[in-house]
Z-matrix of the N, CA and C atoms (Angstrom, degrees):
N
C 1 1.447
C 2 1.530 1 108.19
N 3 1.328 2 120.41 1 118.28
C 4 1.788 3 104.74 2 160.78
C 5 1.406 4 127.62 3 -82.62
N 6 0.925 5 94.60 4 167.99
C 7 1.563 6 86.74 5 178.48
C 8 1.972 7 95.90 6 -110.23
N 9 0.979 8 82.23 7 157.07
C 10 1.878 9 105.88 8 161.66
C 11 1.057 10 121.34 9 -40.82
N 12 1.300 11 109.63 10 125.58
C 13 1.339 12 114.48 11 175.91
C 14 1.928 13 121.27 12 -72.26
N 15 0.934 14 94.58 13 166.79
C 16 1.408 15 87.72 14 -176.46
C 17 1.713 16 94.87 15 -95.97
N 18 1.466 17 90.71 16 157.80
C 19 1.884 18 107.37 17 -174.39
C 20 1.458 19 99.88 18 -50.95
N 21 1.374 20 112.57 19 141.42
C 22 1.421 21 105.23 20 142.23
C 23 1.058 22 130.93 21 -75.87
N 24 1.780 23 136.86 22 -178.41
C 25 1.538 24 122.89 23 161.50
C 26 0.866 25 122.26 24 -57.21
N 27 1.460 26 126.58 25 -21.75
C 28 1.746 27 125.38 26 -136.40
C 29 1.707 28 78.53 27 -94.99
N 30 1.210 29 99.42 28 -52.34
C 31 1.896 30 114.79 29 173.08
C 32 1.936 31 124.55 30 -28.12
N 33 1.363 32 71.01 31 -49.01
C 34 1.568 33 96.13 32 -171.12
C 35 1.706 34 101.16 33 -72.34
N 36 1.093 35 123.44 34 -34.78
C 37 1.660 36 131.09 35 -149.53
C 38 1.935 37 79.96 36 -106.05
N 39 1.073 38 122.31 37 -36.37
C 40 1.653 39 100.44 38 -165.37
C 41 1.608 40 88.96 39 -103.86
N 42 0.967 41 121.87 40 19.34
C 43 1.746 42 119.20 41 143.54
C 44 1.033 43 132.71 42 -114.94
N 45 1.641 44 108.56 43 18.79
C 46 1.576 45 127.39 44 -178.46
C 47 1.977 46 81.62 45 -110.78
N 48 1.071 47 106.51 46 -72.92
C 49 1.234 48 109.75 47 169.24
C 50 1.338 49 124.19 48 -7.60
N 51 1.433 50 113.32 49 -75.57
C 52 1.657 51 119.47 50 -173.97
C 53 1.413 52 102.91 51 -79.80
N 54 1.477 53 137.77 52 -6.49
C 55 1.203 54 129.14 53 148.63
C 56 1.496 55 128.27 54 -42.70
N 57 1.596 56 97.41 55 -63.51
C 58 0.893 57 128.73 56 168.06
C 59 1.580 58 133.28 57 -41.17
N 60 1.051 59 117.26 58 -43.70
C 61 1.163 60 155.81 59 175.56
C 62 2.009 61 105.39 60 -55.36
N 63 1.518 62 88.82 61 -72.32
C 64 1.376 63 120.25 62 -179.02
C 65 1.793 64 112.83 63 -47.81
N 66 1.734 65 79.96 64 -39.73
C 67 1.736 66 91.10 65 170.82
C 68 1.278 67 124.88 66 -54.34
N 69 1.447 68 99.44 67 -61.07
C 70 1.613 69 106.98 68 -163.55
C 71 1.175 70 99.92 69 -69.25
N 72 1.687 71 133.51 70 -12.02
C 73 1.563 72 112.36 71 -167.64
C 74 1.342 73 84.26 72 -99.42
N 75 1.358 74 164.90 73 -50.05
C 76 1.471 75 152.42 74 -168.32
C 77 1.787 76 83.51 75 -47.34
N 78 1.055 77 141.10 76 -45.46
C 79 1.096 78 124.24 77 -166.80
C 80 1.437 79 129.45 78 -89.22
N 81 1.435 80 105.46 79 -29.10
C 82 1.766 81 114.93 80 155.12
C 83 1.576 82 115.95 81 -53.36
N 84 1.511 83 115.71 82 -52.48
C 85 1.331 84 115.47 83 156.06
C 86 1.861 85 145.42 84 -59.08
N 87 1.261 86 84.79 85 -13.41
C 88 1.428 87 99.87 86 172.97
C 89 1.773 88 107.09 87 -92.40
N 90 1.377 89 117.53 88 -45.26
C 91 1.488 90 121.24 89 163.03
C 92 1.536 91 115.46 90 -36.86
N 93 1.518 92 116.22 91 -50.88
C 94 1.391 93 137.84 92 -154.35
C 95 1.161 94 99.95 93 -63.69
N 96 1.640 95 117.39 94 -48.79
C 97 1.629 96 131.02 95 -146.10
C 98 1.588 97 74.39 96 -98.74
N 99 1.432 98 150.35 97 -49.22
C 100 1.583 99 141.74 98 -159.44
C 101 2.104 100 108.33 99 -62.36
N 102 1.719 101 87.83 100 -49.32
C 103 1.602 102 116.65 101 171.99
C 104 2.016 103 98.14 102 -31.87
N 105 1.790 104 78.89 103 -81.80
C 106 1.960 105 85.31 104 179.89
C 107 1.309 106 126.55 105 -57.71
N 108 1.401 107 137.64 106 -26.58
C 109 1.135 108 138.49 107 161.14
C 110 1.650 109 124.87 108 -31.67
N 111 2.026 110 89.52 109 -76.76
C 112 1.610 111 101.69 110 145.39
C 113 1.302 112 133.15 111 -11.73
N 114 1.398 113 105.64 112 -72.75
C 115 1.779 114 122.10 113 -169.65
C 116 1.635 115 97.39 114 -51.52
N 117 1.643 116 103.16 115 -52.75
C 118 1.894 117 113.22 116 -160.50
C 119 1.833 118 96.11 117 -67.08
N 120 1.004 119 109.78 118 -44.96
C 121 1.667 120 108.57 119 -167.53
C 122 1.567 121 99.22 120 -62.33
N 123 1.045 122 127.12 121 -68.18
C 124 1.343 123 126.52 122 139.38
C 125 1.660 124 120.11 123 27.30
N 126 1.612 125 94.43 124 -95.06
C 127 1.505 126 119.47 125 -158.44
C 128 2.008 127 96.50 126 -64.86
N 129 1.738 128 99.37 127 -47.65
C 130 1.284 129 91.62 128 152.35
C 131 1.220 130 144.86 129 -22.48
N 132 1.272 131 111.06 130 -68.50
C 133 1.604 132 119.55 131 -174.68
C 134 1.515 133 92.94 132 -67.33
N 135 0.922 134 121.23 133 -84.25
C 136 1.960 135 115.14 134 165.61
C 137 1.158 136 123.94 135 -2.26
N 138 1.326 137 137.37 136 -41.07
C 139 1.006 138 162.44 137 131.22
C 140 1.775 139 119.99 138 -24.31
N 141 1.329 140 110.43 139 -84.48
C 142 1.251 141 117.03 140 -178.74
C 143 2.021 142 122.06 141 -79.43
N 144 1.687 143 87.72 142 28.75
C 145 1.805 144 98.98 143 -163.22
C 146 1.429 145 71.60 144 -120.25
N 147 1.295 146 140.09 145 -12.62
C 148 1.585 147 134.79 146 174.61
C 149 1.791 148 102.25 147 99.50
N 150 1.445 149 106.87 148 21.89
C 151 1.543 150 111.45 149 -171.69
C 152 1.420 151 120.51 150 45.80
N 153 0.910 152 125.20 151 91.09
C 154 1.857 153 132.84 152 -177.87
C 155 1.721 154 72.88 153 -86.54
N 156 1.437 155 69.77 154 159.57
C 157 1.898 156 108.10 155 172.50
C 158 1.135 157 112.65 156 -67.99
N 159 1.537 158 111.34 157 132.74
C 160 1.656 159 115.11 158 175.00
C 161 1.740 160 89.54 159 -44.77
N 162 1.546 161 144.80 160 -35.90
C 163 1.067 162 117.69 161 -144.95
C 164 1.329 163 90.25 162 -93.60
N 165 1.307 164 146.43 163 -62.29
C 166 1.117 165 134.93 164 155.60
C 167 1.624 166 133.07 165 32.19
N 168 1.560 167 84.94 166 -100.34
C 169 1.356 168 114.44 167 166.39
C 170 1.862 169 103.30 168 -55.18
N 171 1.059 170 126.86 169 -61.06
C 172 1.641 171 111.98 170 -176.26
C 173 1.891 172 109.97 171 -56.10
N 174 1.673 173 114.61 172 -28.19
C 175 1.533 174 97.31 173 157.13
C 176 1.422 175 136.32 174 -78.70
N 177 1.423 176 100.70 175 0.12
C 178 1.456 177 85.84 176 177.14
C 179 1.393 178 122.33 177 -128.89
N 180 1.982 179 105.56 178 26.36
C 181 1.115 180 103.25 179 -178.77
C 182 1.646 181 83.13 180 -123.45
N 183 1.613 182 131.92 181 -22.01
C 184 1.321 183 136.01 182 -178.50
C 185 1.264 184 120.64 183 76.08
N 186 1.552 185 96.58 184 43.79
C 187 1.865 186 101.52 185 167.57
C 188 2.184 187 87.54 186 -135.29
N 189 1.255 188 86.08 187 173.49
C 190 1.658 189 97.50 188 176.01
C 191 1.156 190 128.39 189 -55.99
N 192 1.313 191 117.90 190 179.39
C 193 1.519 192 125.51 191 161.67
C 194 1.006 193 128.84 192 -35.85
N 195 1.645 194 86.94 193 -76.99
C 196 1.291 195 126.42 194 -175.69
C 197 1.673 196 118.06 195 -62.19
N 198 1.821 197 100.82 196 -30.46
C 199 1.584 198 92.81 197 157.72
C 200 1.653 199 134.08 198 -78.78
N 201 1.199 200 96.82 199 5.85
C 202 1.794 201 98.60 200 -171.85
C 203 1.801 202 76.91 201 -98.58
N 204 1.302 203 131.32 202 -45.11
C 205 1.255 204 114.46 203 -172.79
C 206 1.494 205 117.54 204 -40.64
N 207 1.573 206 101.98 205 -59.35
C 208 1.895 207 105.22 206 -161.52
C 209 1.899 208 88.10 207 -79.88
N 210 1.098 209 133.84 208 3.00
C 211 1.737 210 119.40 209 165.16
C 212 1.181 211 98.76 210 -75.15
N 213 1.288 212 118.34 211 -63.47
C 214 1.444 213 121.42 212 -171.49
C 215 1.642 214 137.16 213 -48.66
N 216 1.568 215 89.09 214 -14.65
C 217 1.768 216 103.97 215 -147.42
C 218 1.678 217 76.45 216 -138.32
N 219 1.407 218 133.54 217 24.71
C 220 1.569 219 121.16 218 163.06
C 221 1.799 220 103.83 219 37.70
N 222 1.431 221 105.70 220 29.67
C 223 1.739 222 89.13 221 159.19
C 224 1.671 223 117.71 222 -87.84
N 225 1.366 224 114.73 223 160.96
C 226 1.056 225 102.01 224 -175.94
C 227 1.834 226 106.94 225 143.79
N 228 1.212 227 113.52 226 159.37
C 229 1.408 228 114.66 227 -177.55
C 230 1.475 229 96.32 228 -97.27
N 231 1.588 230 122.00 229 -36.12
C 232 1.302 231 160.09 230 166.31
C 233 1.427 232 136.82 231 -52.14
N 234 1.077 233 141.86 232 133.49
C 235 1.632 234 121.63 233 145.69
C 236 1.480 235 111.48 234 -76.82
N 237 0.846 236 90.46 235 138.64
C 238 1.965 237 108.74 236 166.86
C 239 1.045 238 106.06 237 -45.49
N 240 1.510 239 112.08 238 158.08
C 241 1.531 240 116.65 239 -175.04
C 242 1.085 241 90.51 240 -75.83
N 243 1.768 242 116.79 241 -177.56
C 244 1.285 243 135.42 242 -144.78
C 245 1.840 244 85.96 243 -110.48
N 246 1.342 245 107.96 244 -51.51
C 247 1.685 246 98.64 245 179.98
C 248 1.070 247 119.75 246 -62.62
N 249 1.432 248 123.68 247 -30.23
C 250 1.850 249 122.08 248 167.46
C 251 1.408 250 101.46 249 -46.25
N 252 1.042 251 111.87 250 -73.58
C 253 1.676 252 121.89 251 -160.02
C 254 1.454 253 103.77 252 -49.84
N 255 1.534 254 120.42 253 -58.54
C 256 1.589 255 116.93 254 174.19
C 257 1.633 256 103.43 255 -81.90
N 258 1.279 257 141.89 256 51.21
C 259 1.822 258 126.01 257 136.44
C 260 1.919 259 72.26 258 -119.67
N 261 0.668 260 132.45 259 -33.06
C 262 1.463 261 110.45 260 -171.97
C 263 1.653 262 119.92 261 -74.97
N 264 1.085 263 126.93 262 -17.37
C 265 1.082 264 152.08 263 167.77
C 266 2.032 265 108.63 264 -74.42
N 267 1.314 266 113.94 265 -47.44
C 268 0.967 267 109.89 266 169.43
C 269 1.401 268 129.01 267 -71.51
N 270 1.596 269 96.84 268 -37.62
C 271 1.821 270 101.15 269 161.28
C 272 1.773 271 135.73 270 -52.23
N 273 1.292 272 75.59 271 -37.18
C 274 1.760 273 106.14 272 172.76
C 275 1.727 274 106.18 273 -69.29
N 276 1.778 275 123.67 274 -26.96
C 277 1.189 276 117.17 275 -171.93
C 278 1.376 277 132.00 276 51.93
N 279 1.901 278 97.19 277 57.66
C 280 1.191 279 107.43 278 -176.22
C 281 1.666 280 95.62 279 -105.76
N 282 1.724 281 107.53 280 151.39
C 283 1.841 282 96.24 281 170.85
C 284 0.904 283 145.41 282 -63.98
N 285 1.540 284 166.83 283 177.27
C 286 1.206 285 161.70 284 -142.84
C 287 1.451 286 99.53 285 -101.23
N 288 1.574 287 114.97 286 -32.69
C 289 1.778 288 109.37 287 176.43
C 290 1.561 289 108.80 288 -81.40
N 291 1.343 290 128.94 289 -30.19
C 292 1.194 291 111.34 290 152.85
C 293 1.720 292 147.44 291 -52.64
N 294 1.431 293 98.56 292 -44.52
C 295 0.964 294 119.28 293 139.93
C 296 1.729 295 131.25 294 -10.88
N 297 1.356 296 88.37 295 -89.18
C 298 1.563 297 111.21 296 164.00
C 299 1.664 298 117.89 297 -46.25
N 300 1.591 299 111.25 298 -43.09
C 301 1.339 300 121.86 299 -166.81
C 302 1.775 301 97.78 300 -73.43
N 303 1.621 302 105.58 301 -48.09
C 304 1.273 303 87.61 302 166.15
C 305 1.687 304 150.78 303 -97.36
N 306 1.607 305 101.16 304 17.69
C 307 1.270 306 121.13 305 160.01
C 308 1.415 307 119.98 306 -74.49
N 309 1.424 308 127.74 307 -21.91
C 310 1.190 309 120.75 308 162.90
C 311 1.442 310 108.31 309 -84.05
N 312 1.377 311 124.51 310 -23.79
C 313 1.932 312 110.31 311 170.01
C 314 1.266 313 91.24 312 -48.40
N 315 1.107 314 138.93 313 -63.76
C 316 1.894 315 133.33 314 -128.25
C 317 1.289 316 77.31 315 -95.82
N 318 1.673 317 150.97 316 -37.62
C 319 1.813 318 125.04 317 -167.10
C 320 1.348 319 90.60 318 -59.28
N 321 1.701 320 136.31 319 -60.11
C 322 1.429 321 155.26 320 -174.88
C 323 1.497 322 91.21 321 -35.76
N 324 1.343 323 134.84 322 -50.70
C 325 1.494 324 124.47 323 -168.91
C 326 1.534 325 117.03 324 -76.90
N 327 1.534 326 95.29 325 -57.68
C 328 1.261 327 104.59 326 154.15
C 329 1.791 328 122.53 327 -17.84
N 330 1.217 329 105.34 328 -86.46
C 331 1.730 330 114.19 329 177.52
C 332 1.196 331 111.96 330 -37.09
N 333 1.672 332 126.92 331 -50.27
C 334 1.719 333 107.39 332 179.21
C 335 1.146 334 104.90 333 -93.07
N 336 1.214 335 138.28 334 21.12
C 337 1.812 336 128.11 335 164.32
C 338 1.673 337 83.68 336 -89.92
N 339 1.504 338 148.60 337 -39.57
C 340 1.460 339 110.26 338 -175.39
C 341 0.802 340 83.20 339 -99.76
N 342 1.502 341 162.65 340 -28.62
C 343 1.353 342 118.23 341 165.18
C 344 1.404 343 138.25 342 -43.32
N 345 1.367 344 118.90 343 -29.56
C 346 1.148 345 124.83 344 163.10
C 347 1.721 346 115.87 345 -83.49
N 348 1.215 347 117.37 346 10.60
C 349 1.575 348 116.36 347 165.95
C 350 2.020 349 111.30 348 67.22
N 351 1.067 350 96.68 349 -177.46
C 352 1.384 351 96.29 350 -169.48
C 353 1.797 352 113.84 351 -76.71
N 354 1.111 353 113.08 352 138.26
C 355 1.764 354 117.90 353 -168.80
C 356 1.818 355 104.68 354 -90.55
């Protein structure tokens, strides 16, 4: 009977590899589903504020249109900054524990976007 050989490196490194690998996508996918959450909780509050106008909302938080669009709509390589989301959130007249509830989604997003390094 022989016995088994022992691993090689090359062995050893392309099973560090597909570990590896395996990692970062549980975590690209876990970003993805945190990303859309965001966007929906979001579109929600947008929603139940009686939907003000992208233009609206871009005067009274003092970014663009087009930036209340990709906040709203989770476009982006990015999460939105943290003050977009809370003056928009306040416009919307959501409470301070919501608020809060959803400032830790975006720290949570935050952490695996540098964990995942620059895109």
């Amino acid at each position: 009977m022989l016995s088994p050989r022992p691993p090689r490196p090359a062995d050893v490194l392309y099973r560090a590899a597909i570990h590896r690998h395996a990692w970062m996508m549980d975590d690209a996918v876990k970003l993805g589903a945190l990303r859309r959450r965001l966007a929906e909780e979001l579109m929600e509050a947008h929603r139940e504020a009686g939907e003000p106008s992208y233009s609206v909302i871009a005067g009274q938080v003092g970014i663009s249109k087009s930036t209340v669009f990709r906040v709203l709509n989770g476009i982006g390589e990015r999460s939105p900054k943290w003050h977009h989301v809370d003056d928009m959130l306040e416009v919307f007249g959501r409470s301070d524990r919501e608020v809060e509830r959803l400032r830790a989604l975006w720290v949570e997003i935050r952490a695996l976007e540098k964990a995942a390094g620059p895109s």
